[in-house]
C-alpha positions as CSV (number, residue, x, y, z in Angstrom):
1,X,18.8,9.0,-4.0
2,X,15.6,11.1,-2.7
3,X,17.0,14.9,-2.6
4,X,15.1,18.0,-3.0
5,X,11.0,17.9,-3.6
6,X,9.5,14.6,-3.5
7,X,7.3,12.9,-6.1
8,X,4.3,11.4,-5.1
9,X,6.0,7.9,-5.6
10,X,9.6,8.9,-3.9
11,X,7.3,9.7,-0.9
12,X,5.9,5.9,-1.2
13,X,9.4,4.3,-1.4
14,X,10.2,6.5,1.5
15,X,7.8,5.1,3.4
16,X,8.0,1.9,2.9
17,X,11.7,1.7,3.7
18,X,10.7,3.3,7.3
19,X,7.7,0.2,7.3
20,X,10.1,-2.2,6.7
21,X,11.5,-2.7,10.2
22,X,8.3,-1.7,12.0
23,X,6.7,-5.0,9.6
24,X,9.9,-7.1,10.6
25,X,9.3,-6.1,14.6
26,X,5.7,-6.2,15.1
27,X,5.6,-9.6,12.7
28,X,9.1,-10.8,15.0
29,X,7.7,-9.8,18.5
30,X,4.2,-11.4,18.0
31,X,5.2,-15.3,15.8
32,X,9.1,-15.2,16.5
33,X,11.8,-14.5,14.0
34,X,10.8,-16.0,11.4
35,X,8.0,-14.7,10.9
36,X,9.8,-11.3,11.5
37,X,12.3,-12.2,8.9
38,X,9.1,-13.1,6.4
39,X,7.8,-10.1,7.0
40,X,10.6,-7.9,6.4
41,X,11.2,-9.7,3.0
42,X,7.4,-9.0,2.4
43,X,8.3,-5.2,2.8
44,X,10.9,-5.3,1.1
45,X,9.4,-7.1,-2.5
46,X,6.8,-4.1,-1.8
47,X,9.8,-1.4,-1.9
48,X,11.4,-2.8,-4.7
49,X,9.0,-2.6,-6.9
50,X,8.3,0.4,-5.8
51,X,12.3,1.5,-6.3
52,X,11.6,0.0,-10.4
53,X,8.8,2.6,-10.5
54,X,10.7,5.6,-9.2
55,X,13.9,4.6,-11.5
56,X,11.3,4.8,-14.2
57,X,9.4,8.1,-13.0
58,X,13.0,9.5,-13.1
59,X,14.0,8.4,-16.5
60,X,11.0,10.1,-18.1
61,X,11.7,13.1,-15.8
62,X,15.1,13.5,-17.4
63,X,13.7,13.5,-21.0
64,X,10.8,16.1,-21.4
65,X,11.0,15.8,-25.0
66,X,9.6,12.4,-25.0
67,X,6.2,12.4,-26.4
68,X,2.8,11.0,-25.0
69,X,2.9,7.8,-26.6
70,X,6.4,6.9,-26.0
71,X,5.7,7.9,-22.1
72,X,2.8,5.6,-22.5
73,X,4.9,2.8,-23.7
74,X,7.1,3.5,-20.8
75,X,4.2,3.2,-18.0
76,X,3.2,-0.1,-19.9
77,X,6.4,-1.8,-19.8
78,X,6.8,0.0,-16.0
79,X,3.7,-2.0,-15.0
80,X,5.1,-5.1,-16.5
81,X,8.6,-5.0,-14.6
82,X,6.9,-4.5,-11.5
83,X,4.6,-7.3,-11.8
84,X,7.4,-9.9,-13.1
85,X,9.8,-8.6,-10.5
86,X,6.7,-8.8,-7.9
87,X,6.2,-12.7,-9.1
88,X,9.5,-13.2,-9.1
89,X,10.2,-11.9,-5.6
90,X,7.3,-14.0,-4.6
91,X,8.4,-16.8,-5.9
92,X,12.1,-16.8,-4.4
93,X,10.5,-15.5,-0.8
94,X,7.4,-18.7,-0.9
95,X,9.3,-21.2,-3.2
96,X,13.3,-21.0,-2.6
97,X,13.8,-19.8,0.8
98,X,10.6,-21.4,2.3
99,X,9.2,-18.3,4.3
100,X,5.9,-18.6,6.2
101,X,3.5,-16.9,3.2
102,X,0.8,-15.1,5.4
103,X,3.6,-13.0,7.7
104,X,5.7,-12.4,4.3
105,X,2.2,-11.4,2.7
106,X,1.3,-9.4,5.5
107,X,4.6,-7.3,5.4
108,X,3.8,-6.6,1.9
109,X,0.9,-5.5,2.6
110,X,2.2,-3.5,5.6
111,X,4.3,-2.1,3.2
112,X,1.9,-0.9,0.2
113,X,0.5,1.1,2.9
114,X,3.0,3.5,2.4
115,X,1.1,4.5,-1.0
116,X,-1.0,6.8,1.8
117,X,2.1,8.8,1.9
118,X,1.3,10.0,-1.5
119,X,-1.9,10.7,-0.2
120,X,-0.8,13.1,2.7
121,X,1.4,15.7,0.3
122,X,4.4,16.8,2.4
């Protein structure tokens, strides 16, 4: 999916599918599995919604002929899939399969830390 130069956001998505299991050990090793399984499905809400803005990124990457205020209307309706699919996520993860909110919050958390990756460069 992630070949050749990296955008700033591939490098986040990246990064938070390496912080995924590192959320789901540490969170495992310290409260027991189910707080390790919270935590991985913390991490990976984070890199989902993070995987909606790179499929986005990319779409207006293969169209350079689109024009400011269509790419506009694309970032507006990108931040409004994230957040419903972030709610949504939420809601499934605290609601439906009962997972302890504050280790599942934490691996999200854990996770957005990978937008330092964009940070760093290379």
């Amino acid at each position: 999916m992630f070949t050749g130069n990296h955008t700033g956001v591939q490098r986040v998505a990246l990064a938070q599918a390496g912080l995924a299991p590192i959320a789901a050990l540490i969170s495992g090793g310290l409260a027991g599995i189910g707080a390790g399984l919270a935590a991985l499905y913390g991490a990976l809400a984070a890199l989902a919604v993070s995987a909606v803005l790179v499929w986005r990124e990319r779409q207006s990457m293969r169209h350079p002929e689109w024009n400011q205020h269509r790419l506009f209307k694309l970032f507006v309706r990108a931040g409004i899939e994230r957040l419903l699919l972030l709610a949504g996520l939420l809601i499934v993860g605290l609601g439906v399969l009962k997972l302890a909110p504050l280790p599942l919050l934490l691996g999200l958390l854990l996770a957005q830390l990978g937008w330092l990756a964009a940070v760093t460069g290379r």
